[in-house]
N, C-alpha and C positions, 0 to 999 in steps of 0.2 A: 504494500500500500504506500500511498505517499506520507512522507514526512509527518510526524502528528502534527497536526493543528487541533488541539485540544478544542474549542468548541464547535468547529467540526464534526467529529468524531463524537462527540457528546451528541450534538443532534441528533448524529446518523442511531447510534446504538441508543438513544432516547426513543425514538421511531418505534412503537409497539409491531408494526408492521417491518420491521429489520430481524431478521430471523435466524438462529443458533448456528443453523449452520452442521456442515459436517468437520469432524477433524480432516487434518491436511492429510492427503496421502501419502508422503514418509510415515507418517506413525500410523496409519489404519495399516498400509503394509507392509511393515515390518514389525508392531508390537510383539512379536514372537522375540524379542530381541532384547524388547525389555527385562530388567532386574524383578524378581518377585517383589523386591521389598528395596526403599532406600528412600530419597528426596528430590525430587521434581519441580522442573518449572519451565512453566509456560512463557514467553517473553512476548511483551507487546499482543496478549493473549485475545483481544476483543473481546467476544461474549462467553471467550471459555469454551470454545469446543474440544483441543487439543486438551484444557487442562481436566477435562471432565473423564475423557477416555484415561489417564495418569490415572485421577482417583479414584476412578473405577476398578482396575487395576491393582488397587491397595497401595500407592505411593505417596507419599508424603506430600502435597502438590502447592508450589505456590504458582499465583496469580497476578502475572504483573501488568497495567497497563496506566497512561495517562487519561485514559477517558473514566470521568468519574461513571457517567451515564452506562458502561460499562461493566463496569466493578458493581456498580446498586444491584445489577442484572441480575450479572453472574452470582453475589450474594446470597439470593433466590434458592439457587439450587443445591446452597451447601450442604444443606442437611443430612446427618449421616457419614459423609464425607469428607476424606482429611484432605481438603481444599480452603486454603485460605489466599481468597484473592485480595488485592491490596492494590493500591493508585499510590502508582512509580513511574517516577519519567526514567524510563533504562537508561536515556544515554546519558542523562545528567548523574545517573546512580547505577552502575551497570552492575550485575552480581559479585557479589565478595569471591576472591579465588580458592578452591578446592569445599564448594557450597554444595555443589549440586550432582547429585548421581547422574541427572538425567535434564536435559536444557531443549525443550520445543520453540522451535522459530518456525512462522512461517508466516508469510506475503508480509513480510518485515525486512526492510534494509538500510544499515545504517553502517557501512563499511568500516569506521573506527569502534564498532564495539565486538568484532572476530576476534581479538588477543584478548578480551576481557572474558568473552564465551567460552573460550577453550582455556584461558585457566581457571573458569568457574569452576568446571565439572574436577571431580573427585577423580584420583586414580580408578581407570579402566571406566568411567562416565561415557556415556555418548549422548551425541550430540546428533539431531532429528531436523534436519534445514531442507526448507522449499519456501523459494519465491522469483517472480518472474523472470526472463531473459528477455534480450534483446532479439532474437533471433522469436518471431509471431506468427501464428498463422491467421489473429484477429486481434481484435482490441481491448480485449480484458486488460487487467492490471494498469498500473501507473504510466501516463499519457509521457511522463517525464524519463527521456532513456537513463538519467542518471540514477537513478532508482530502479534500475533493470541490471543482472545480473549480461558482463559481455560471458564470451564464448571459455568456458573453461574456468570462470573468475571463483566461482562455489569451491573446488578444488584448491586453487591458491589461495583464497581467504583463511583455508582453514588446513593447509600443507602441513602445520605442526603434529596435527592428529593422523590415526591412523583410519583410513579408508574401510571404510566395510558393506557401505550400497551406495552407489550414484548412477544418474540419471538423468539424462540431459541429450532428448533427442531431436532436438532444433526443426531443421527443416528437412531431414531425411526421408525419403518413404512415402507411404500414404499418409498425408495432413488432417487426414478423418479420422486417424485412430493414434493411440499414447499418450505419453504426456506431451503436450505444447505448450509453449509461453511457459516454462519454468523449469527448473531443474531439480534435483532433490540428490540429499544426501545424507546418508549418516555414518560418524564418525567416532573412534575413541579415543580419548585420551590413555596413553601407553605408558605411562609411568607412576 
């Protein structure tokens, strides 16, 4: 998405008619990859799809974003739930290093907070990222190329960790089927 403009985004997630949503597809396809048990968080999480599948889950979940409109939402649905979401602007506050088992990004880009993400997670953490590229076959995502992921860039953002699923299949092939407009990847932290 683009850059938060906090009362933007307050309207949008205020909108009774703005809807949950499903998790990003990094984490519907691979939660097999997940830890049984440990501490999680959702970054720049919106209404909490990604962090909902976490808690579900059984992981310790936080919930971060700057829309308060947002957070009141996602609130809603903690009950039962080791979900606590909270109104964080990430990149003025990005997560403390060795916090987090498990770090959910997605259709979120703010290229100075990749060194912050990868020493958030805990020895052997991984790290669950999808969000747009440059490389479309329509007009979804952020109008803005700087906030599009170039060809490869997902990979080098986060070169430190070790590789375990990526995705990124541009304009190859049939344009009617896979992923388009984004990449995805998940990665561990090896030490």
């Amino acid at each position: 998405m683009e850059p938060r403009d906090t009362d933007c985004w307050n309207d949008r997630y205020g909108d009774a008619g703005f809807t949950l949503g499903t998790a990003a597809e990094v984490l519907n396809e691979n939660q097999h990859l997940l830890p049984a048990h440990g501490c999680a968080l959702d970054l720049a999480c919106g209404l909490g799809a990604n962090a909902l599948v976490l808690a579900r889950r059984g992981l310790d979940t936080y919930a971060w974003d700057s829309a308060e409109a947002a957070i009141a939402r996602l609130q809603k649905l903690t009950a039962g739930l080791p979900l606590h979401p909270e109104v964080r602007d990430v990149v003025r506050h990005p997560p403390e290093p060795r916090r987090f088992d498990v770090i959910v990004a997605s259709h979120f880009l703010d290229r100075s907070l990749a060194p912050h993400l990868a020493a958030a997670l805990r020895p052997c953490g991984l790290l669950f990222y999808q969000t747009f590229t440059r490389a479309r076959v329509d007009a979804s995502g952020p109008r803005n190329p700087d906030f599009r992921l170039a060809n490869g860039e997902l990979l080098r953002l986060f070169g430190t960790l070790q590789l375990r699923v990526y995705r990124e299949e541009g304009l190859l092939g049939d344009l009617t089927q896979g992923l388009r407009n984004q990449a995805m990847l998940v990665a561990q932290r090896h030490d």
